[in-house]
N, CA, C and O atoms as a Tripos MOL2 file, in Angstrom:
@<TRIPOS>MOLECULE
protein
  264   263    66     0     0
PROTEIN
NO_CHARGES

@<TRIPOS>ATOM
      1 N          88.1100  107.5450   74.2770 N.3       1 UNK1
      2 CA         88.9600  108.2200   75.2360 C.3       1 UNK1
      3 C          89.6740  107.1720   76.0800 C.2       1 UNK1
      4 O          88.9560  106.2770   76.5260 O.2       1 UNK1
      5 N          91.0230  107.1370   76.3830 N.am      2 UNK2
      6 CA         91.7580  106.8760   77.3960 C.3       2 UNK2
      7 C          91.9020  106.5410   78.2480 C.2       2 UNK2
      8 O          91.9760  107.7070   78.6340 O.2       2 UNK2
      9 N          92.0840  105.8630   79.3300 N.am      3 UNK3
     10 CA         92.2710  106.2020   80.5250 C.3       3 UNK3
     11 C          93.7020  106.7300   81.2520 C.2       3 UNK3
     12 O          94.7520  106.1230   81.0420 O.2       3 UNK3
     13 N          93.6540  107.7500   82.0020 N.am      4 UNK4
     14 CA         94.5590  108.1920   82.3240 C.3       4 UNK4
     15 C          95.9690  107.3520   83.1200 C.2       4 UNK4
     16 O          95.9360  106.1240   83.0340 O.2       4 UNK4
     17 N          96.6230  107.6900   83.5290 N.am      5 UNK5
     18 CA         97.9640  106.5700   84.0840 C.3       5 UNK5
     19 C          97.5290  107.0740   85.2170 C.2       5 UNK5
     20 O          97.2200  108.2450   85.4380 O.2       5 UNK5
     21 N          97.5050  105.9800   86.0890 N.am      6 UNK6
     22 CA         97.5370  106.6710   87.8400 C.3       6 UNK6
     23 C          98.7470  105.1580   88.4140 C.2       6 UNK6
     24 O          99.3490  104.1880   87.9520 O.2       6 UNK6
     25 N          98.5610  105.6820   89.3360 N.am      7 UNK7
     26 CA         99.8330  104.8430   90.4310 C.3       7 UNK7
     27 C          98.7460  104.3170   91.5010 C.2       7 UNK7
     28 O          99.0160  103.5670   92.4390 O.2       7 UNK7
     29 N          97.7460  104.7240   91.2660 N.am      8 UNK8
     30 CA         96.6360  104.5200   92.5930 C.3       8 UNK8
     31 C          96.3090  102.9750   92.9730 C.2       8 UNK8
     32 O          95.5360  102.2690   92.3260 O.2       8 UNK8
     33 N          96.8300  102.6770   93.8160 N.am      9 UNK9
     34 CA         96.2770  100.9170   94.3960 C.3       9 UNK9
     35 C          95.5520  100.7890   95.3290 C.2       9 UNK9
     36 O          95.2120   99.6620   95.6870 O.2       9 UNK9
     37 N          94.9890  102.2630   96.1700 N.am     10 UNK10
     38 CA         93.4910  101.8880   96.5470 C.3      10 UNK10
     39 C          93.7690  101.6800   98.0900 C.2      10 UNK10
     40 O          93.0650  101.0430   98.8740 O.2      10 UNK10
     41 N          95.0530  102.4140   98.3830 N.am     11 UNK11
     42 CA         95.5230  102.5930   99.4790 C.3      11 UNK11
     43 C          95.8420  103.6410  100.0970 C.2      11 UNK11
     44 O          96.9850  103.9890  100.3900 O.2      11 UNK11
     45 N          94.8620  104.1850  100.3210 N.am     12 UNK12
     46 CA         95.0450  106.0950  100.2560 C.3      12 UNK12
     47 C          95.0970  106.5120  102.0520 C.2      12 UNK12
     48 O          94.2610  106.9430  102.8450 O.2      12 UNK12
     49 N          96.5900  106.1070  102.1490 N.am     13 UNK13
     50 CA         96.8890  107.0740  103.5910 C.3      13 UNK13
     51 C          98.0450  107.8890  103.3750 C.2      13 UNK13
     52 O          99.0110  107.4410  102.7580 O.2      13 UNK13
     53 N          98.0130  109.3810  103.9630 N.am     14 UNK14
     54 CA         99.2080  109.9250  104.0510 C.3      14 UNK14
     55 C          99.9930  109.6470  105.1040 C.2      14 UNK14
     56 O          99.4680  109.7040  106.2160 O.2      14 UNK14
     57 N         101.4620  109.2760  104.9910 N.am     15 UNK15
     58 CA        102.3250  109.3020  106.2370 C.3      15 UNK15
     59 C         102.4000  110.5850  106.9240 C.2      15 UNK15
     60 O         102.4540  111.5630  106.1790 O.2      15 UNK15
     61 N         102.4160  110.7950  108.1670 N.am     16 UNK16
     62 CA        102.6110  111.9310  108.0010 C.3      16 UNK16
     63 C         104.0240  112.5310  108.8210 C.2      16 UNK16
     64 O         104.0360  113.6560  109.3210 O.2      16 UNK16
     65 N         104.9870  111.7610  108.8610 N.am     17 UNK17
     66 CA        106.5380  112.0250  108.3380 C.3      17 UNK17
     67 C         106.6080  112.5960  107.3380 C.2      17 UNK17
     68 O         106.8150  113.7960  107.1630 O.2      17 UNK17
     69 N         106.3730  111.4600  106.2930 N.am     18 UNK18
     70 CA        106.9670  111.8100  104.7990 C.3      18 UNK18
     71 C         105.9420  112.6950  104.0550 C.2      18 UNK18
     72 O         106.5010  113.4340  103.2440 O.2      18 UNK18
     73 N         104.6910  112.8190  104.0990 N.am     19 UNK19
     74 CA        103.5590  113.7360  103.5480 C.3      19 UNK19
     75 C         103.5840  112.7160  102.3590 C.2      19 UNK19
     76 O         103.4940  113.3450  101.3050 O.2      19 UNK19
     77 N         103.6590  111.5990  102.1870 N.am     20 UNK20
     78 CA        102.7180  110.7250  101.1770 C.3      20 UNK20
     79 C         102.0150  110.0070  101.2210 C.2      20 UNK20
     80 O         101.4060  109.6890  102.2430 O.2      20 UNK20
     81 N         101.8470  109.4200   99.8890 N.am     21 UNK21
     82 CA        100.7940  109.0270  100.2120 C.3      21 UNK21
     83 C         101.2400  107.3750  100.4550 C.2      21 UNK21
     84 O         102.2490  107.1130   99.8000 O.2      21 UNK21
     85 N         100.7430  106.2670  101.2050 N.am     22 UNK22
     86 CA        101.8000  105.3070  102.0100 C.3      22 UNK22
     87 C         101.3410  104.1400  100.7750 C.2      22 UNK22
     88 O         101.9580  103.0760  100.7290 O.2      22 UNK22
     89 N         100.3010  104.4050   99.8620 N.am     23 UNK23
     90 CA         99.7000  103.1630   98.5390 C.3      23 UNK23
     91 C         100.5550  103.9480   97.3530 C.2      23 UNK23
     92 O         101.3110  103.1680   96.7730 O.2      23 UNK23
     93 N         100.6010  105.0310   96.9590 N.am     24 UNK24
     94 CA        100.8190  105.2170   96.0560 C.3      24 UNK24
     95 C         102.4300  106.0220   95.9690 C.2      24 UNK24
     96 O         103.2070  105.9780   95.0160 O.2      24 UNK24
     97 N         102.5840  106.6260   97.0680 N.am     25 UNK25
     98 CA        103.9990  107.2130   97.0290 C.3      25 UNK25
     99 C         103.6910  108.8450   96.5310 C.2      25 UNK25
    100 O         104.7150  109.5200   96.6430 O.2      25 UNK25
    101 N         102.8750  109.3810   96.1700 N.am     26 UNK26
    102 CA        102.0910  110.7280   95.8610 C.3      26 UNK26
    103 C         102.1610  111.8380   96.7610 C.2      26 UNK26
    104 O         101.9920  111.4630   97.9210 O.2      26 UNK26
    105 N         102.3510  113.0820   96.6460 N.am     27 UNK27
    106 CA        101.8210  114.2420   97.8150 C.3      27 UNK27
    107 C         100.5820  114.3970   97.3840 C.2      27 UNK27
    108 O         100.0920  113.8540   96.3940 O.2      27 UNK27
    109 N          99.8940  115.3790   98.3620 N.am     28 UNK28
    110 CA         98.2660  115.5610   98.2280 C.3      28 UNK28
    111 C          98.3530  116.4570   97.1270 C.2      28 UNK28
    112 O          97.5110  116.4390   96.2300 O.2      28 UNK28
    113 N          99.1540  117.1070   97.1370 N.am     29 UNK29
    114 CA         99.0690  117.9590   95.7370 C.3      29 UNK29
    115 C          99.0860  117.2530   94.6840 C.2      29 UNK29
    116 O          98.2470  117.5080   93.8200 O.2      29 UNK29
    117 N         100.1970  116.0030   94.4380 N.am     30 UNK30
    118 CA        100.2310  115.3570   92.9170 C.3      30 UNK30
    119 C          98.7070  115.2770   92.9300 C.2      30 UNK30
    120 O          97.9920  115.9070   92.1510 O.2      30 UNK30
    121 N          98.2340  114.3770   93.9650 N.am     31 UNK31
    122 CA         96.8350  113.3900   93.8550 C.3      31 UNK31
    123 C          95.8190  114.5230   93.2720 C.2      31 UNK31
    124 O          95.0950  114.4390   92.2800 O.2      31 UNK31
    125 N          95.9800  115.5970   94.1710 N.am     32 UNK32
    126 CA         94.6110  116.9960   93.8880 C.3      32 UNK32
    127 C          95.0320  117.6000   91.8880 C.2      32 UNK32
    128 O          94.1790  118.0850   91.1450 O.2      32 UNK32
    129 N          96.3250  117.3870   91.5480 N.am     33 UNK33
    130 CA         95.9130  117.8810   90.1500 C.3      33 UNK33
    131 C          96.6010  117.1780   89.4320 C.2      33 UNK33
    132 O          97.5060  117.5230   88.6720 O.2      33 UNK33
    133 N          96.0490  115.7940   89.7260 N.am     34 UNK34
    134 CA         96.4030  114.6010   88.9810 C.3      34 UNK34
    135 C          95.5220  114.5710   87.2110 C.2      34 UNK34
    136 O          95.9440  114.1490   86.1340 O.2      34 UNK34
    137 N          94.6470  114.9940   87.4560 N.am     35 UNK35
    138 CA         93.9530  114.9000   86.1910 C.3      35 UNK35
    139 C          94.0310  115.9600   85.0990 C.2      35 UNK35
    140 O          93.5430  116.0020   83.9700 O.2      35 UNK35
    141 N          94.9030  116.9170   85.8830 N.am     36 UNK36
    142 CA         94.4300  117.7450   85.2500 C.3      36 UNK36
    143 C          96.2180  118.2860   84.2980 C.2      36 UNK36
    144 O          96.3340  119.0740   83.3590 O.2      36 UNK36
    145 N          97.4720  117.3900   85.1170 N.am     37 UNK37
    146 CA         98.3060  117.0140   84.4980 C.3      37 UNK37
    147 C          98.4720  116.4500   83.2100 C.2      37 UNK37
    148 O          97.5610  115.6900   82.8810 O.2      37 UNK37
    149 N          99.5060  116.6350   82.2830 N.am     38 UNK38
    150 CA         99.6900  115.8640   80.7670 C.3      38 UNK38
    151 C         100.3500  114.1970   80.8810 C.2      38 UNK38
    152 O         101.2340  113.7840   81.6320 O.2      38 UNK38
    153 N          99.8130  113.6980   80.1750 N.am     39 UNK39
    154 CA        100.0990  112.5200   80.5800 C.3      39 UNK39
    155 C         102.1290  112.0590   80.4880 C.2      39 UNK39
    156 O         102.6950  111.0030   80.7730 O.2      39 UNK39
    157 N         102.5650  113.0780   80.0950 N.am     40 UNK40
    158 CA        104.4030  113.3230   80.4620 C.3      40 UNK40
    159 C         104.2980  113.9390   81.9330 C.2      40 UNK40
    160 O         105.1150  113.6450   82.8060 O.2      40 UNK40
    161 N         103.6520  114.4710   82.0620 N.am     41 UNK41
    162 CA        103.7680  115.0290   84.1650 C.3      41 UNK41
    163 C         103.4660  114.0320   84.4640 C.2      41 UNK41
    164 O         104.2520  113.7850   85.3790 O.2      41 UNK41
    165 N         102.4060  112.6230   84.2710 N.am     42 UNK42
    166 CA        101.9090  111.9590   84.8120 C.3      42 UNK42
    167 C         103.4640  111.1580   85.3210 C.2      42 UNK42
    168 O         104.1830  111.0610   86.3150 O.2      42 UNK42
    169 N         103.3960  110.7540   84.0830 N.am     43 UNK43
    170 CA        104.6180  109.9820   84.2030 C.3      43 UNK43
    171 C         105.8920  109.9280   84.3850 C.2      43 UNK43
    172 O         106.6500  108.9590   84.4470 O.2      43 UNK43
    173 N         106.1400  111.4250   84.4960 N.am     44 UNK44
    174 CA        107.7500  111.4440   84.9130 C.3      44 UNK44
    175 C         107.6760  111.3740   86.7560 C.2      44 UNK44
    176 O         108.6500  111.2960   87.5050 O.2      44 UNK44
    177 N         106.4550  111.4210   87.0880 N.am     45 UNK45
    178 CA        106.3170  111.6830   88.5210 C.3      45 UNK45
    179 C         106.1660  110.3400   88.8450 C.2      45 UNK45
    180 O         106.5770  110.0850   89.9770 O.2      45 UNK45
    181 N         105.7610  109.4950   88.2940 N.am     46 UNK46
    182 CA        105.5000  107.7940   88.4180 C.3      46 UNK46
    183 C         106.6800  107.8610   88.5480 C.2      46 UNK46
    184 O         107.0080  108.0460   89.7200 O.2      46 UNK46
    185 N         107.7880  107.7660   87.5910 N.am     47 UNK47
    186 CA        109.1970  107.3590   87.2760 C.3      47 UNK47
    187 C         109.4950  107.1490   88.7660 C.2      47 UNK47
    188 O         109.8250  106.0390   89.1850 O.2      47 UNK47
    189 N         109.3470  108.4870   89.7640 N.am     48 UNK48
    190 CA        109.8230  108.8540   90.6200 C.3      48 UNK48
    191 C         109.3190  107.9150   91.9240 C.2      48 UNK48
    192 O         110.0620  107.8480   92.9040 O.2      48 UNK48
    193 N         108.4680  107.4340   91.9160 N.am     49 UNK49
    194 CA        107.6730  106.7300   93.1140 C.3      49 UNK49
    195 C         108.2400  105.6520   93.7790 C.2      49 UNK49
    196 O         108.0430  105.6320   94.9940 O.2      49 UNK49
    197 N         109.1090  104.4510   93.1380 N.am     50 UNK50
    198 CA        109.7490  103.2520   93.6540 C.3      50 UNK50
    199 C         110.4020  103.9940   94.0920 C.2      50 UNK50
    200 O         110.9760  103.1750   94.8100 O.2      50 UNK50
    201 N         110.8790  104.9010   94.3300 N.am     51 UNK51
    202 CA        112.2110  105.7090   95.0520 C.3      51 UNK51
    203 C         111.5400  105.9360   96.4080 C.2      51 UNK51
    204 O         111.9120  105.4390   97.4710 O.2      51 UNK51
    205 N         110.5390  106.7270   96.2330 N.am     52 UNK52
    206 CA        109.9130  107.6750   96.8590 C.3      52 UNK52
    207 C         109.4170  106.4840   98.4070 C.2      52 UNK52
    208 O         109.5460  106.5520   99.6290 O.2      52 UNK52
    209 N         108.9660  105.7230   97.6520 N.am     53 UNK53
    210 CA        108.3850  104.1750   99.1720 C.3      53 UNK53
    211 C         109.4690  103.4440   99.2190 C.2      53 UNK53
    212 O         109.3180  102.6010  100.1040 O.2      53 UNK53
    213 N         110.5800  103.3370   98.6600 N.am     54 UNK54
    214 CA        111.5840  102.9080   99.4600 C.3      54 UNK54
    215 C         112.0880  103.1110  100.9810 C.2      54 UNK54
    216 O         112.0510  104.1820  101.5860 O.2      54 UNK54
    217 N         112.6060  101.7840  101.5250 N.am     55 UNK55
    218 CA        113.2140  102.1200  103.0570 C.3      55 UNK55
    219 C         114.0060  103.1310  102.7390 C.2      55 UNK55
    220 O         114.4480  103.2390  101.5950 O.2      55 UNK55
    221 N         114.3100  104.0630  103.7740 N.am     56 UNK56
    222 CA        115.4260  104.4850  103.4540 C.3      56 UNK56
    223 C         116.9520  103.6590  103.9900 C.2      56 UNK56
    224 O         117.0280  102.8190  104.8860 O.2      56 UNK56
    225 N         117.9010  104.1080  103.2770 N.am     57 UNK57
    226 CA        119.0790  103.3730  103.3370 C.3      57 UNK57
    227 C         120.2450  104.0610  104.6180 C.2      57 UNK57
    228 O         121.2820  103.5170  104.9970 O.2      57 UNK57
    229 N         119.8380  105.0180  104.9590 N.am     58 UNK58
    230 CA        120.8140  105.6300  105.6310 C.3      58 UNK58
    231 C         120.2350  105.6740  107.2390 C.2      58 UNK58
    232 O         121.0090  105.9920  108.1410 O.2      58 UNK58
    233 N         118.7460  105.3130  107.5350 N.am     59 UNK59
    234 CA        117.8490  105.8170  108.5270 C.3      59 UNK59
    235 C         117.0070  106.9560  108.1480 C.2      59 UNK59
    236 O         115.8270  106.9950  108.4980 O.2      59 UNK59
    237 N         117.3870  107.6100  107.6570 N.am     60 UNK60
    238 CA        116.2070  108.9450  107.5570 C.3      60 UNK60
    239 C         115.3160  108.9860  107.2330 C.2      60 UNK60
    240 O         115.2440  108.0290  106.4630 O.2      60 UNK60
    241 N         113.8570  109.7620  107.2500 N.am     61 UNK61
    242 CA        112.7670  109.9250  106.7630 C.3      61 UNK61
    243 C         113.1490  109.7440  105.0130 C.2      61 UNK61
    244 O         114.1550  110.1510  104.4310 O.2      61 UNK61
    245 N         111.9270  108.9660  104.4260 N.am     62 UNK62
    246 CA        112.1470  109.1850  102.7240 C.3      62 UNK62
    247 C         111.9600  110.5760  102.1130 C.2      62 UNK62
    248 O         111.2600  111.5280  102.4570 O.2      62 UNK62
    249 N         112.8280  110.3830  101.0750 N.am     63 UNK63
    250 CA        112.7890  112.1000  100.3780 C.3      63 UNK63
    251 C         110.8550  112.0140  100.2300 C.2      63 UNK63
    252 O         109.8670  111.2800  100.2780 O.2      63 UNK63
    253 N         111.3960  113.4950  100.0090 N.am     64 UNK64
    254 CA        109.9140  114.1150   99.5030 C.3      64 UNK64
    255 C         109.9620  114.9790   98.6030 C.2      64 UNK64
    256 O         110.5910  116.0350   98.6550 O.2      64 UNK64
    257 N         109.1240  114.4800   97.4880 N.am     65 UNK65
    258 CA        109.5310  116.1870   96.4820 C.3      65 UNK65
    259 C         108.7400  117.0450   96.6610 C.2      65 UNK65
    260 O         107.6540  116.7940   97.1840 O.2      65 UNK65
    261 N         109.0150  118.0140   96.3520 N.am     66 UNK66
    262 CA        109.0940  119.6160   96.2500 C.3      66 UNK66
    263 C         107.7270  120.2170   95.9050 C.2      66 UNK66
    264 O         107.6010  121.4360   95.7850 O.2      66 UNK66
@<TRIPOS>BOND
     1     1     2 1
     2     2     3 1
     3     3     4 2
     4     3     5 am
     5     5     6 1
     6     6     7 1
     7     7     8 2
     8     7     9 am
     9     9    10 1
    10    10    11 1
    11    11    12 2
    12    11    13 am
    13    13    14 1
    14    14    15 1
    15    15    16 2
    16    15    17 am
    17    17    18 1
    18    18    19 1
    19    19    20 2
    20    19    21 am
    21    21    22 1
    22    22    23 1
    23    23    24 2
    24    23    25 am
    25    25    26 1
    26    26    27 1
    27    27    28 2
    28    27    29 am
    29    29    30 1
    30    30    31 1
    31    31    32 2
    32    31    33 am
    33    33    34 1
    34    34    35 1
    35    35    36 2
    36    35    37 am
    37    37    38 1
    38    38    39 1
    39    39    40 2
    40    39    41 am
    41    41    42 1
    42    42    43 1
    43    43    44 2
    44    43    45 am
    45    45    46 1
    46    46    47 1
    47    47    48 2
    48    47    49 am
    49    49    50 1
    50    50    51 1
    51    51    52 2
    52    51    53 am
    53    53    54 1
    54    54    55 1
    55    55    56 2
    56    55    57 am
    57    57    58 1
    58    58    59 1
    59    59    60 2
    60    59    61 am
    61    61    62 1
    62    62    63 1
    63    63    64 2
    64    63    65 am
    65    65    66 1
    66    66    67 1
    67    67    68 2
    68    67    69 am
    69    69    70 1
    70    70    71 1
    71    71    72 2
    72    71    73 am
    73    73    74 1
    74    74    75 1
    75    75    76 2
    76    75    77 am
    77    77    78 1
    78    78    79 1
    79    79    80 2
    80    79    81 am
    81    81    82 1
    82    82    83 1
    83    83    84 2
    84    83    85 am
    85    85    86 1
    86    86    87 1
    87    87    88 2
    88    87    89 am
    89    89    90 1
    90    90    91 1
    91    91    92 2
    92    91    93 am
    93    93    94 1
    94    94    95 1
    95    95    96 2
    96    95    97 am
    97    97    98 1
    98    98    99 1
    99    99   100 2
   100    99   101 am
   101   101   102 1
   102   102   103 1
   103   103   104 2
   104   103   105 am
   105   105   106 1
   106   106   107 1
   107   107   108 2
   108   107   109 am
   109   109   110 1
   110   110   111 1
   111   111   112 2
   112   111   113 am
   113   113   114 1
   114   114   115 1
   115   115   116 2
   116   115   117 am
   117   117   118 1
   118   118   119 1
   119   119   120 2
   120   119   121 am
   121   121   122 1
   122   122   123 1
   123   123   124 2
   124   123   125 am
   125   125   126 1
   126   126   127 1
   127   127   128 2
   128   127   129 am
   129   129   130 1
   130   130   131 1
   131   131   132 2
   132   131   133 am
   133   133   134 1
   134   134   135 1
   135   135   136 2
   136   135   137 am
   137   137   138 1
   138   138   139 1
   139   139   140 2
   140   139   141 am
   141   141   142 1
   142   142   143 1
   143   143   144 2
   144   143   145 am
   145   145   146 1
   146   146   147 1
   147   147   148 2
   148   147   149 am
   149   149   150 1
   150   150   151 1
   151   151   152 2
   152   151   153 am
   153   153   154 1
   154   154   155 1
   155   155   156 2
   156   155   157 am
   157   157   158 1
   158   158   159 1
   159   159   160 2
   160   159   161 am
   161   161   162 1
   162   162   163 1
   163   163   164 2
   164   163   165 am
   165   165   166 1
   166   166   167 1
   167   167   168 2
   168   167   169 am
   169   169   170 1
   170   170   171 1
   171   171   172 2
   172   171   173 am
   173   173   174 1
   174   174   175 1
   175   175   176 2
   176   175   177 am
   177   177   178 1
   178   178   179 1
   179   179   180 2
   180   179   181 am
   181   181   182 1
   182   182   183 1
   183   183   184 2
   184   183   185 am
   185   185   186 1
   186   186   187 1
   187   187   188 2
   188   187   189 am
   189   189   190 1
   190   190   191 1
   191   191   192 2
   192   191   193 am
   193   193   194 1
   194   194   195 1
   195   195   196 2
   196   195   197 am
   197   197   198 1
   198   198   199 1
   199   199   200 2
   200   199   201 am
   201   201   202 1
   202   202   203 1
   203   203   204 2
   204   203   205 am
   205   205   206 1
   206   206   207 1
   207   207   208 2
   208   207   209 am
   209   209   210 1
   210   210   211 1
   211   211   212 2
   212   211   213 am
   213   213   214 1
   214   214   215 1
   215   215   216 2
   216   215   217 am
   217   217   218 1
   218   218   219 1
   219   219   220 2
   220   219   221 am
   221   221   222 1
   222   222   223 1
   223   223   224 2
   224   223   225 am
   225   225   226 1
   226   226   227 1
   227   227   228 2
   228   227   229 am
   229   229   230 1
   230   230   231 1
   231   231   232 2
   232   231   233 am
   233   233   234 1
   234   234   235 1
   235   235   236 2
   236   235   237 am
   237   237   238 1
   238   238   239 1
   239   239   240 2
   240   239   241 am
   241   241   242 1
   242   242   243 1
   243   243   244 2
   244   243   245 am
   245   245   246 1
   246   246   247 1
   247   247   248 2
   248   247   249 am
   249   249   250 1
   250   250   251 1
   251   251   252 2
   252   251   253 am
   253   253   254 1
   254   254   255 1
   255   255   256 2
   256   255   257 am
   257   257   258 1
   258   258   259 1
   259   259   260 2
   260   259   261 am
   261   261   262 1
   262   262   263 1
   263   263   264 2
@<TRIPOS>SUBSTRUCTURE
     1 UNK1         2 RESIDUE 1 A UNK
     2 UNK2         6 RESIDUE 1 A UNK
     3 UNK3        10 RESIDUE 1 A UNK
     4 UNK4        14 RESIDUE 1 A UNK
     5 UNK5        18 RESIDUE 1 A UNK
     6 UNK6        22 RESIDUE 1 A UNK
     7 UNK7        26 RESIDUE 1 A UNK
     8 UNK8        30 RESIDUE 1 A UNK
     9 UNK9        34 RESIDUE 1 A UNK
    10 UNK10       38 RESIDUE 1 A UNK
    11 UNK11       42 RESIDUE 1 A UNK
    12 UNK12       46 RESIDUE 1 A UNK
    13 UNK13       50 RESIDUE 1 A UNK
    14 UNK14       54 RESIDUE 1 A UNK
    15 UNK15       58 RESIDUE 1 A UNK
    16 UNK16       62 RESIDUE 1 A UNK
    17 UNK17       66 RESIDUE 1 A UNK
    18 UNK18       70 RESIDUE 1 A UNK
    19 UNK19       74 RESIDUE 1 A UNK
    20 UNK20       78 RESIDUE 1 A UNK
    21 UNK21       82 RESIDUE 1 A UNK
    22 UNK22       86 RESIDUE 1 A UNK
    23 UNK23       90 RESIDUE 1 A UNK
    24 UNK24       94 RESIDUE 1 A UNK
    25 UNK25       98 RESIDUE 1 A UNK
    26 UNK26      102 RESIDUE 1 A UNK
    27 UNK27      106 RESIDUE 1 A UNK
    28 UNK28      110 RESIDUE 1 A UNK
    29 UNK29      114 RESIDUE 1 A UNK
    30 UNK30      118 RESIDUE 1 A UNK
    31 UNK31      122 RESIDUE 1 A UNK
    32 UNK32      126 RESIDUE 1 A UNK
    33 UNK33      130 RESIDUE 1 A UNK
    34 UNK34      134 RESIDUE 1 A UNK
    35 UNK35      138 RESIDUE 1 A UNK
    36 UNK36      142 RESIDUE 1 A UNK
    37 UNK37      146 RESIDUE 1 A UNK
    38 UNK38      150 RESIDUE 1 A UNK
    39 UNK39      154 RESIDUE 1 A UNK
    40 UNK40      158 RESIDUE 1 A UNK
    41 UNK41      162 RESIDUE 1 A UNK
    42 UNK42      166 RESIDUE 1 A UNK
    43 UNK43      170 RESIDUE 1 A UNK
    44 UNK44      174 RESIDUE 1 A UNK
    45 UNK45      178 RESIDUE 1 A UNK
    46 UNK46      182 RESIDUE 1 A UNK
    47 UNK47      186 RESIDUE 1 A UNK
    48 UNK48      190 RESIDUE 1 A UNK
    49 UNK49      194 RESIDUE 1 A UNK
    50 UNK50      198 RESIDUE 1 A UNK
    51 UNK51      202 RESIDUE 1 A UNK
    52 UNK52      206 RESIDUE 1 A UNK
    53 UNK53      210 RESIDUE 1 A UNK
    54 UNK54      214 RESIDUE 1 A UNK
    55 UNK55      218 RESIDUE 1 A UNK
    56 UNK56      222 RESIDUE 1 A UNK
    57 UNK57      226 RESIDUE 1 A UNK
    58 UNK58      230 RESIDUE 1 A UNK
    59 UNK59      234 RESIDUE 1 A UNK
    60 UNK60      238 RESIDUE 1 A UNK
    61 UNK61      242 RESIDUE 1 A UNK
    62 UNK62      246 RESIDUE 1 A UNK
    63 UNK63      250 RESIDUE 1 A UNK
    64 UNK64      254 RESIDUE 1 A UNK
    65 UNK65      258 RESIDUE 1 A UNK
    66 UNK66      262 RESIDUE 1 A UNK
């Protein structure tokens, strides 16, 4: 067996502006049904994360998905 893909670096605080997670870039929801995701959910949601802990460019709080 596998090991699953995680984004996890063991830095587990939520902002709580942005509702992520401030190590991994995650909502509590990704994190809560992380395992239980296909490893294509895993990863299209990774895709999304360098975005997600980026400064923002304009001033505003960072997006958050949905």
């Amino acid at each position: 067996m596998s090991a699953i893909s995680s984004p996890c670096i063991k830095i587990c605080v939520i902002d709580p502006a942005s509702k992520l997670c401030q190590g991994c870039g995650r909502t509590l929801q990704e994190i809560a049904q992380w395992s239980r995701l296909s490893e294509a959910e895993r990863l299209a949601i990774m895709a999304t994360l360098e975005e997600r802990l980026s400064p923002p460019r304009d001033g505003q709080a960072p997006r958050r998905s949905a």
